[in-house]
N, C-alpha and C positions, 0 to 999 in steps of 0.2 A: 574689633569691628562690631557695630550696631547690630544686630538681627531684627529685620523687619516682620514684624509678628500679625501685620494685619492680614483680613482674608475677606473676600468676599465672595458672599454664593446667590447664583443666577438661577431661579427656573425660570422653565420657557418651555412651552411648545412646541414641540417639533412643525416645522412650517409646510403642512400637509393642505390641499386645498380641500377644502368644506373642512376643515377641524381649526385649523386657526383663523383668528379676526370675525367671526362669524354675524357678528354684525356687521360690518362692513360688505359683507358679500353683496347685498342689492344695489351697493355702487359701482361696485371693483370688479366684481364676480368672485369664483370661488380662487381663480389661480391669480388674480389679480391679491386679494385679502392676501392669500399665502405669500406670493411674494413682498408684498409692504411689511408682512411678519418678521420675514428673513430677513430684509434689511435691517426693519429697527432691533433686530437683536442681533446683528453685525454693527450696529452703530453702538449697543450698549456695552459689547464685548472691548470695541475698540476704544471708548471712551472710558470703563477702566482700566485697562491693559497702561492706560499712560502713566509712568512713574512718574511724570513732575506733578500730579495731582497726588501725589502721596506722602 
């Protein structure tokens, strides 16, 4: 059997309002920024996580 030897490492943010997106705050707010943060790094999670891109 193959051993799959790739790996991949995320930083990020903890998605804290006023600490993440912080430019974005004058459109979004502070808890708005943070949650568009959360998301896109549930989207980045999720969009490694798929084994047929590997």
């Amino acid at each position: 059997m193959k051993k799959n030897n790739k790996a991949v490492v995320i930083f990020a943010k903890p998605p804290i309002a006023g600490v993440a997106k912080t430019r974005l705050m004058p459109r979004l707010g502070a808890v708005g920024a943070a949650a568009l943060h959360q998301k896109l790094f549930l989207r980045t999670l999720d969009n490694v996580h798929r084994p047929e891109q590997w």
